[in-house]
C-alpha positions in Angstrom: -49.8 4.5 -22.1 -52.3 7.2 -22.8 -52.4 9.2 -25.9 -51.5 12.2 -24.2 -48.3 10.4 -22.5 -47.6 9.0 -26.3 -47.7 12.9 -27.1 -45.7 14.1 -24.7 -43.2 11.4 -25.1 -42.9 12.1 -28.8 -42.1 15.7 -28.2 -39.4 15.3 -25.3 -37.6 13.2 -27.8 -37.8 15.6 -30.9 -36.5 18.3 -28.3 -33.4 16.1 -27.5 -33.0 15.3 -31.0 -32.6 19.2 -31.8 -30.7 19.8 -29.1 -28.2 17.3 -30.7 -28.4 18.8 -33.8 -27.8 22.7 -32.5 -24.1 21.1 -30.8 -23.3 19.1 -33.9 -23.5 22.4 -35.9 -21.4 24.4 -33.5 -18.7 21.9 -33.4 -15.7 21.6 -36.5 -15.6 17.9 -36.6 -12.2 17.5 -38.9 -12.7 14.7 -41.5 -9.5 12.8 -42.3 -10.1 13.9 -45.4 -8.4 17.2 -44.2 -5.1 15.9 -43.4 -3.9 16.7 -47.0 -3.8 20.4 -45.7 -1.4 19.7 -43.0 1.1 22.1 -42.0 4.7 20.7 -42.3 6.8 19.8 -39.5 10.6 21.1 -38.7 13.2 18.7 -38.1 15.7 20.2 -36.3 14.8 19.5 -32.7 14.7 23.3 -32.0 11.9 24.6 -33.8 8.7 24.3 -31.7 5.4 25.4 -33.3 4.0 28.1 -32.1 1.1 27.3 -29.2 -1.8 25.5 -31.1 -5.1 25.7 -29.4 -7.7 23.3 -29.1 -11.1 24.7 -28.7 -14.8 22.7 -29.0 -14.9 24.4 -32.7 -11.1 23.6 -33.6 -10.8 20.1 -31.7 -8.0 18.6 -34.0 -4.5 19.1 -36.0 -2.3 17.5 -38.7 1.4 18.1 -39.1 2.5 16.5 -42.2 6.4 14.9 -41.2 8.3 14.8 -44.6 11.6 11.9 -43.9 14.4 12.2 -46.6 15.6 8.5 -45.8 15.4 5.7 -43.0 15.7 6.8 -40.0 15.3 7.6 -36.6 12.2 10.1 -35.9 11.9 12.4 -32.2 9.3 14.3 -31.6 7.4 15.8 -28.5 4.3 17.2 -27.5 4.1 19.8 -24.7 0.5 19.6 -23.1 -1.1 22.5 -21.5 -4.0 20.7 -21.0 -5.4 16.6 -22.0 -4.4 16.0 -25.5 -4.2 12.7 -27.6 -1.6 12.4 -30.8 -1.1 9.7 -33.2 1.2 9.0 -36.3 0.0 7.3 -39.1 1.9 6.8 -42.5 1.5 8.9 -45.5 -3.0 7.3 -46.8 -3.2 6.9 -43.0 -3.5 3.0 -43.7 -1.5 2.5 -40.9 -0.6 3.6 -37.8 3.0 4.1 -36.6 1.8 3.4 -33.3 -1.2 3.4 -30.5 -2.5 6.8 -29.6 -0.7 8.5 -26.9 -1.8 11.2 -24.7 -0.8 13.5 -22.1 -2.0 15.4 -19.9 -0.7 19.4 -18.1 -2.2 22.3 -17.2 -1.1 26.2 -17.5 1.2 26.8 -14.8 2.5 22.9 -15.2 2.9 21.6 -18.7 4.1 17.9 -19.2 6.0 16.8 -22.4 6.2 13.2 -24.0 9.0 11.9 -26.0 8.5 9.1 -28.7 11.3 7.5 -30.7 10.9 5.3 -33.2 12.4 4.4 -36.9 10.9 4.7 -39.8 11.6 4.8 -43.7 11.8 7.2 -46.1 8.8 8.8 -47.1 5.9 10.7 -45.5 4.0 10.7 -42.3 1.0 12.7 -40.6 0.5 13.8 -36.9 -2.8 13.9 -35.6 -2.9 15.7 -32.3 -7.0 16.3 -30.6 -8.8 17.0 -28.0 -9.0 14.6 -25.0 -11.9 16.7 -23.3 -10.4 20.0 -22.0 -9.8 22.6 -24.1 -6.1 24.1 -23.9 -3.2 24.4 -25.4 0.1 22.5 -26.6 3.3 22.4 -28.5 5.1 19.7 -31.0 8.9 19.8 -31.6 10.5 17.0 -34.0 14.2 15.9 -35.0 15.1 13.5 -37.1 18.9 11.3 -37.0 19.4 9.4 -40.9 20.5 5.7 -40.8 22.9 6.0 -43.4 21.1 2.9 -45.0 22.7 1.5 -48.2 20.4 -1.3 -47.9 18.3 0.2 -50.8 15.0 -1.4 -50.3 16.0 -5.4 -49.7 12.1 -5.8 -48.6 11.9 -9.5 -49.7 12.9 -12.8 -50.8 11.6 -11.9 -54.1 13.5 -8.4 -54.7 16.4 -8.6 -52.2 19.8 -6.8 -52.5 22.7 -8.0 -54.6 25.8 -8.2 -51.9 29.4 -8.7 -52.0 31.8 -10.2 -49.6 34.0 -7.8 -48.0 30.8 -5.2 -48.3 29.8 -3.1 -45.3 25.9 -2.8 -45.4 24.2 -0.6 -42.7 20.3 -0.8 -42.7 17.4 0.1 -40.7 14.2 -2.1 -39.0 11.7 0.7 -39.0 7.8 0.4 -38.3 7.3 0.4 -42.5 10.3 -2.2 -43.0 10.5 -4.8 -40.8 11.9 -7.6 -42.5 15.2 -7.1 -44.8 16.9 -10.1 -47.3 20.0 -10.1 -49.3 21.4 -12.4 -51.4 24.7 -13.4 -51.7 27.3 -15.9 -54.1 30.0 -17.7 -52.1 32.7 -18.4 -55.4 33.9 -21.6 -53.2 33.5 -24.0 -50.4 35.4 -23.0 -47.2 35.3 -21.3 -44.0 33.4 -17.4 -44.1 33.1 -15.3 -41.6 30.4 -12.7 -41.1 29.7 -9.8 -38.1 26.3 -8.4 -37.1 26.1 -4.9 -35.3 23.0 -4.0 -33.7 22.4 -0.4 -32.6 18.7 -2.3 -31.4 17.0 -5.3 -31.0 17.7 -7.6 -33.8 16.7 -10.9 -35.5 18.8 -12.9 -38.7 19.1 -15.7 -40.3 21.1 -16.8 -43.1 19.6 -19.5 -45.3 20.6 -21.5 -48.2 19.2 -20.6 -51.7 15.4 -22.0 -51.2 15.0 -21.2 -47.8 15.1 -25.0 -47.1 18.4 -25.3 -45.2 19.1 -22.7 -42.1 22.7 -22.3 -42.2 22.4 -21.8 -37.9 19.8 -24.5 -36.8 18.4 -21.4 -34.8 17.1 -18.0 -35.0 19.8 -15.5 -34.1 19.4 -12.2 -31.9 21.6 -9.6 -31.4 21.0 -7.0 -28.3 22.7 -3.3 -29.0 21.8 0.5 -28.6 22.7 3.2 -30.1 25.5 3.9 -27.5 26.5 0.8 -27.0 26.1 -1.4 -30.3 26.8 -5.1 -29.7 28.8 -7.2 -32.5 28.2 -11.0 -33.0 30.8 -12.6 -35.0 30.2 -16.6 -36.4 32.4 -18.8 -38.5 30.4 -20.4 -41.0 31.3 -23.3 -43.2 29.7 -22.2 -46.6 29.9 -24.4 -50.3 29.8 -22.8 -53.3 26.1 -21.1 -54.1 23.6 -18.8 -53.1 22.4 -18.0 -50.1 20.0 -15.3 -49.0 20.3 -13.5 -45.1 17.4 -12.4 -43.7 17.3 -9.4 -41.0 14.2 -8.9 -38.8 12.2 -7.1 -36.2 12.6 -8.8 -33.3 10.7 -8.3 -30.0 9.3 -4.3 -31.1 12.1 -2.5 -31.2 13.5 -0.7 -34.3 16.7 1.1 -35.3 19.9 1.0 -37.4 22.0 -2.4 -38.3 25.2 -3.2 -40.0 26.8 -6.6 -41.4 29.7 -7.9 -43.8 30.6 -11.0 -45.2 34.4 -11.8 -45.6 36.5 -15.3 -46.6 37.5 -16.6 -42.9 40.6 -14.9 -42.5 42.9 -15.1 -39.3 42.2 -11.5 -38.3 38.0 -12.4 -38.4 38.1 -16.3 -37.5 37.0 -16.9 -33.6 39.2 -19.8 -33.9 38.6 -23.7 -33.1 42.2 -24.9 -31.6 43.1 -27.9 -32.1 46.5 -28.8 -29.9 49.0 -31.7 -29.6 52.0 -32.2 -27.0 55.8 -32.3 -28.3 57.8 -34.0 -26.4 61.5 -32.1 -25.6 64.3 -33.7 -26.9 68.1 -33.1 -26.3 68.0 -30.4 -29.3 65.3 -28.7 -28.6 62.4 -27.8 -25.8 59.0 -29.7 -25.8 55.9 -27.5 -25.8 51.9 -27.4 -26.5 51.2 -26.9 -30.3 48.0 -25.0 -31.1 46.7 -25.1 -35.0 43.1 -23.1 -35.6 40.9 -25.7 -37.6 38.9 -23.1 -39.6 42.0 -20.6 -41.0 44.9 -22.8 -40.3 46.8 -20.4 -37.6 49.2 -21.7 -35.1 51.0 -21.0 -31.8 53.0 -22.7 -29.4 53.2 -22.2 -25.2 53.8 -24.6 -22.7 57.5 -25.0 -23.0 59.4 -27.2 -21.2 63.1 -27.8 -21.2 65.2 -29.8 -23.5 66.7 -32.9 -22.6 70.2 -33.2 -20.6 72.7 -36.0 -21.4 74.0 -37.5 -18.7 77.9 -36.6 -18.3 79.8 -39.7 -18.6 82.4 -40.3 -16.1 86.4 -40.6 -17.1 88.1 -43.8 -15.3 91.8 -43.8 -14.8 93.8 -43.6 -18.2 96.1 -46.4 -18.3 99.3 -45.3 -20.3 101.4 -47.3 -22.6 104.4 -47.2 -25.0 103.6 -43.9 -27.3 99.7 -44.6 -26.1 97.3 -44.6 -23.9 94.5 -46.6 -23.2 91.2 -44.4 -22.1 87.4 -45.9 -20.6 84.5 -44.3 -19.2 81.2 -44.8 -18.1 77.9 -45.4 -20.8 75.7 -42.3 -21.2 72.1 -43.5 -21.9 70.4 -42.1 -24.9 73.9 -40.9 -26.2 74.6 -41.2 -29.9 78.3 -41.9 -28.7 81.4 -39.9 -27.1 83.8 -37.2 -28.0 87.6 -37.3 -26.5 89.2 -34.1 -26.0 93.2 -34.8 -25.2 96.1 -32.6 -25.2 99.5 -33.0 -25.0 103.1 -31.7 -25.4 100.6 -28.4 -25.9 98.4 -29.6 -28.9 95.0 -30.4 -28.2 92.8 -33.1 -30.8 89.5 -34.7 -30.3 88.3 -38.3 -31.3 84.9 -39.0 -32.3 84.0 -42.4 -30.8 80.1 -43.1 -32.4 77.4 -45.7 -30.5 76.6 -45.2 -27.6 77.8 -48.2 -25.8 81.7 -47.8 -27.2 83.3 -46.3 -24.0 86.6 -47.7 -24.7 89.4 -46.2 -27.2 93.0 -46.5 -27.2 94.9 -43.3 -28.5 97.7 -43.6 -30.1 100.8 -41.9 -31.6 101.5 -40.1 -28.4 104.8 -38.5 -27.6 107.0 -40.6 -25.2 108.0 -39.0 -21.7 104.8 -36.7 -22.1 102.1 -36.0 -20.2 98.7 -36.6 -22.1 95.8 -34.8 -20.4 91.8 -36.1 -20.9 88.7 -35.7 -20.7 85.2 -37.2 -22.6 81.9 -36.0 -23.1 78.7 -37.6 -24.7 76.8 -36.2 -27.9 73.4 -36.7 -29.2 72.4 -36.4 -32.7 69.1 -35.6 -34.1 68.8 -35.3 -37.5 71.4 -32.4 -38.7 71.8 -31.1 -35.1 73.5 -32.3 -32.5 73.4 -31.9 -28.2 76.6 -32.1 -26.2 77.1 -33.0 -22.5 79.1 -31.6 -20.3 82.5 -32.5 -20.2 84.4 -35.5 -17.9 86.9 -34.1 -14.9 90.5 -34.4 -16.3 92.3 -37.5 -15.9 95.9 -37.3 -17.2 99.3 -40.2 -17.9 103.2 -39.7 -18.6 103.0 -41.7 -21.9 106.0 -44.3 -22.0 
């Protein structure tokens, strides 16, 4: 190369470079540094702002996004042309989430929606130019958790809880990991629910972490219309033990849990069941007994036992007696003798049940004496009859 191509050279590339310059001085490059003079966002989901423009000397906004406590944030941005928007937390250290953009024209805007939780405290939009200059809108809303979780952000500081406590609590993109401590006062059955309005992880561990109380992670799958409620029985001994709530998958959103003694309105029962037999006093049936809270139920009946109704031979009549046998009954405790005569009726107990043989006496000559027998079962204080014999009847002598 030639001097005078060395020269030439030299001043194409001083011309770019001033070229480069001139643009760079007609452009408004915002530093982050500006975001502290952010205009503030509504929450109220009706407020839009009024159209911002993005021009090649005013090529980027900040909206500062002020959340009085965890949360669910909306908002939108309504494109009139190619915009990118981002939401970072409150020293921009982090980002909520990846850039978005979107992407309408004049006579066709497009709006994109973004959801997501996040805890109390405060956040900045940053909404620039993706190459066009145009125009575009941002609306925001904001729905509160109702979080009394008060900041359990660790094993180390975690929340104090009592049994029979409701706690509701939030999985935002600040907080994504909850614990909580709790004192079981005595060795037994506990019960505990989990209701996910999102995607989920817990765990319940014992006091060093060492020992899950589940030998697995658990997940719960719910949405804000449709929460879903896991339920477990636990066997718990007296001490601490810490429960940890997570962000599973990348979801976040609103949570609730309590912790109660196993009772048998919460238990999901574990039945345990044994056959009774029937018996002539009373039905046989299926016995059900929960082995966590002790409740019990019985189905499956079946009808008692029948005795067998002994049969009445031919009375065989003597002087001022008569002489009465009938047929064994099996299972029969032993008989009862109903007998009337001259108008007076008296029964004779006649125990063990192979006596079927009894002569009555004291019986009115010349009269007729009128009989029958049945069989009786006792067991323990209560006692099962048969039905009674056909008549047989004798002119006493």
């Amino acid at each position: 190369m030639n001097y005078s191509q060395k020269k030439k050279l030299s001043m194409t590339a001083v011309f770019l470079l001033a070229l480069l310059l001139a643009a760079c001085i007609n452009v408004k490059w915002v530093s982050a540094a500006d975001y502290k003079n952010a205009a503030n966002l509504t929450l109220d989901d009706k407020t839009w702002t009024l159209s911002q423009w993005l021009t090649d000397t005013d090529n980027e906004h900040w909206y500062r996004i002020n959340i009085p406590s965890d949360g669910k944030l909306t908002y939108k941005v309504r494109a009139y042309t190619f915009v990118y928007y981002q939401l970072f937390n409150e020293d921009l250290s982090k980002q909520m989430e990846y850039s978005h953009y979107t992407s309408g024209s004049e006579k066709s805007p497009n709006t994109d929606t973004r959801e997501l939780g996040l805890s109390k405290g405060t956040y900045y939009l940053k909404v620039w130019e993706g190459g066009d200059s145009g125009k575009y809108d941002v609306n925001a809303a904001f729905v509160s958790y109702n979080a009394t979780d008060e900041n359990a952000v660790s094993y180390e500081s975690p929340q104090y809880i009592m049994l029979n406590s409701e706690i509701t609590g939030g999985i935002t993109e600040t907080d994504e990991e909850d614990w909580y401590r709790i004192s079981i006062p005595s060795t037994g059955y506990y019960h505990y629910t989990m209701r996910a309005y999102t995607s989920v992880a817990y765990q319940l561990y014992n006091e060093d972490l060492s020992t899950k109380v589940h030998s697995w992670d658990q997940y719960s799958y719910g949405t804000e219309l449709s929460p879903k409620t896991d339920a477990h029985d636990v066997v718990l001994e007296k001490g601490i033990y810490y429960f940890k709530i997570y962000k599973h998958s990348y979801d976040t959103g609103k949570y609730s849990f309590v912790f109660t003694k196993l009772s048998q309105d919460s238990c999901d029962h574990d039945y345990k069941y044994t056959y009774v037999e029937p018996t002539y006093t009373r039905k046989g049936y299926t016995h059900y007994k929960c082995s966590k809270c002790g409740r019990t139920y019985n189905n499956n009946y079946r009808d008692k036992l029948v005795l067998g109704t002994p049969y009445l031979y031919t009375i065989s009549a003597g002087k001022k007696n008569a002489s009465v046998s009938w047929s064994s009954v099996y299972n029969a405790s032993g008989y009862q003798i109903l007998y009337k005569i001259n108008g007076t009726k008296k029964t004779l107990k006649v125990a063990g049940g192979s006596n079927t043989r009894r002569v009555l006496r004291g019986l009115k000559s010349k009269k007729v004496c009128i009989v029958q027998v049945r069989a009786y079962k006792k067991e323990g204080k209560q006692m099962a009859y048969s039905k009674w014999s056909s008549k047989q009847s004798a002119r006493i002598k």
